[in-house]
Wavefront OBJ file of the C-alpha trace (Angstrom):
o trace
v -13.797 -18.956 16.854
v -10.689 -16.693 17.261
v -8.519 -15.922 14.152
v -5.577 -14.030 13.668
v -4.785 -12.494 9.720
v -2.776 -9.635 8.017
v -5.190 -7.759 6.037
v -4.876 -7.897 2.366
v -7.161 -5.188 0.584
v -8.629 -5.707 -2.653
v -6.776 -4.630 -5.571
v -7.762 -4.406 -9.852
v -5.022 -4.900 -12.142
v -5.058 -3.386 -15.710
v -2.580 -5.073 -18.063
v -4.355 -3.849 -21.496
v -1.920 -4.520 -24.432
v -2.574 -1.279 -25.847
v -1.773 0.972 -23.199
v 1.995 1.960 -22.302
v 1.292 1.382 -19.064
v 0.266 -0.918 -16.184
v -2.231 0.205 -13.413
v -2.756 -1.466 -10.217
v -5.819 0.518 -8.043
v -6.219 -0.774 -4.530
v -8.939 -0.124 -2.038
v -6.827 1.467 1.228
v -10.258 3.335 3.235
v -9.417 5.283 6.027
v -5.740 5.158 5.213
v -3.481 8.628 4.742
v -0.421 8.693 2.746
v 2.096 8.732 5.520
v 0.087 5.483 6.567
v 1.839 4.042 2.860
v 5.057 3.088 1.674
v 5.623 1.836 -1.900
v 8.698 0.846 -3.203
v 10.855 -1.274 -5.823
v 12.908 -4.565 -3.699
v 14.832 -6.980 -6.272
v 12.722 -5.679 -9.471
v 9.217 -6.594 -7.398
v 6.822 -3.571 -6.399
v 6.278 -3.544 -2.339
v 3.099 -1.664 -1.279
v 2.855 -2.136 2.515
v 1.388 0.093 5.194
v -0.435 0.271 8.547
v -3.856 0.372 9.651
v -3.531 1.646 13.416
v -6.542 0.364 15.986
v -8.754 3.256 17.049
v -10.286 3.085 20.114
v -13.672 4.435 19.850
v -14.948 3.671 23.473
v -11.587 5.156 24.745
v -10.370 7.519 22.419
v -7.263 8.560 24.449
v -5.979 5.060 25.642
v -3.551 3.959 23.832
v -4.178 1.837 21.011
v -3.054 -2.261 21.281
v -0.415 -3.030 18.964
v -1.675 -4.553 15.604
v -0.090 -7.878 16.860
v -2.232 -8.001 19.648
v -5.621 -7.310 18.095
v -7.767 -9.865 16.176
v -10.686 -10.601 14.244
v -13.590 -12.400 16.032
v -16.632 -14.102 15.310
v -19.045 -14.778 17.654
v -17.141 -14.343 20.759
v -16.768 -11.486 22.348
v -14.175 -12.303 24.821
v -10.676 -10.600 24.052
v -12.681 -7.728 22.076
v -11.786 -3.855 23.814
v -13.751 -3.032 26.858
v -17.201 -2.146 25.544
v -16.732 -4.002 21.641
v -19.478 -6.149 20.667
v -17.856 -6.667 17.201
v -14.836 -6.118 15.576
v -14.614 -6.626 12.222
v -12.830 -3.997 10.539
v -9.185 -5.243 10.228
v -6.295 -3.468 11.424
v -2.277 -3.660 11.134
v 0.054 -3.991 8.750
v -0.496 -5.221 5.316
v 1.330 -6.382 2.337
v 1.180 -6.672 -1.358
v 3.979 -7.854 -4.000
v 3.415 -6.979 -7.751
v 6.639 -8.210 -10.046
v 8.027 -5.782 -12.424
v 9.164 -5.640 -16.197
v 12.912 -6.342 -15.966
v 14.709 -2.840 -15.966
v 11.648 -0.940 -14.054
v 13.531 1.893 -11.723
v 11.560 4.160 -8.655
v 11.261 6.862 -11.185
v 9.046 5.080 -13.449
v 6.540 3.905 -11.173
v 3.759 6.504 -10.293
v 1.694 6.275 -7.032
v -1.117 8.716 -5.806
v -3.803 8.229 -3.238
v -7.008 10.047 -3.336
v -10.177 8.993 -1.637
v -9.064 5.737 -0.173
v -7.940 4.760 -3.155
v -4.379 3.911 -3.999
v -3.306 4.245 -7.909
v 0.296 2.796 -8.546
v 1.342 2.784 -12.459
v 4.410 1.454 -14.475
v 6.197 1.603 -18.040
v 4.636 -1.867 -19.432
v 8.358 -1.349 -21.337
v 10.868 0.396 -19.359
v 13.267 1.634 -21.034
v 16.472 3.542 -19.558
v 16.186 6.743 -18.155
v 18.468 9.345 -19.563
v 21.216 10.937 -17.868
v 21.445 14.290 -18.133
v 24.546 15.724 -19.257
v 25.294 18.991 -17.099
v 27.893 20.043 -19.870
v 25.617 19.573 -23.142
v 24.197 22.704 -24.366
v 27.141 25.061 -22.757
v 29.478 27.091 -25.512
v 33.156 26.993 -24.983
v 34.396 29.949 -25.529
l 1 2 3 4 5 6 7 8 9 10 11 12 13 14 15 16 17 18 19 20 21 22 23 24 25 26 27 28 29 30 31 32 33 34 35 36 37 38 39 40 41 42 43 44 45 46 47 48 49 50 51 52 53 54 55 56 57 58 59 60 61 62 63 64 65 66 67 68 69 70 71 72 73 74 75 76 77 78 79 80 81 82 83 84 85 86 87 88 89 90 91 92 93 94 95 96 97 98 99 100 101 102 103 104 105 106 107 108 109 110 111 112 113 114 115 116 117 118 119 120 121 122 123 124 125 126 127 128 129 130 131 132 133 134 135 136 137 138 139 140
């Protein structure tokens, strides 16, 4: 059976009442930060990245394109020269959180450390000041 999917990693969503904030952890192994992007589109969070094929037969060829490569089961026909399974899942992924109206970039907070992928936001955004470069100066 041949089967082509996007991988979608598992995520845990904290929504506790008492807590200022939201926190959204997501399991990305293997994955570095450039290998990320996360972003605010139309008041809805975008986390989306890339899981690049490794070839571990033929480390220098160049890897197939994530369209191109595909989980199977069973048969081994289509897998890389010397495969026998390929299970881990590769390409580019995709997850959507919506936002509290009024959430901007600079209130969500995003760090990856160990594979794991922490994204957090205001539960109540409220406006971000504006600084005012000419409060606090003294006429004279």
């Amino acid at each position: 059976m041949l089967t082509t999917s996007i991988p979608s990693y598992r995520m845990d969503l904290c929504d506790d009442p008492a807590s200022p904030r939201v926190v959204a952890m997501l399991e990305l192994p293997g994955l570095k930060q450039d290998d990320i992007s996360v972003r605010i589109e139309d008041g809805t969070l975008v986390i989306q990245g890339e899981r690049r094929f490794h070839n571990l037969v033929h480390p220098s060829a160049s890897p197939s394109p994530p369209s191109a490569l595909q989980l199977h089961e069973g048969n081994t026909a289509g897998l890389p020269r010397g495969y026998h399974a390929q299970e881990i899942k590769y390409g580019i992924f995709h997850r959507t959180l919506a936002l509290p109206p009024g959430t901007q970039t600079e209130h969500v907070q995003a760090s990856l450390s160990e594979g794991m992928l922490t994204v957090s936001w205001p539960r109540y955004p409220t406006e971000v000041p504006t600084t005012d470069r000419y409060a606090g100066e003294v006429a004279e």
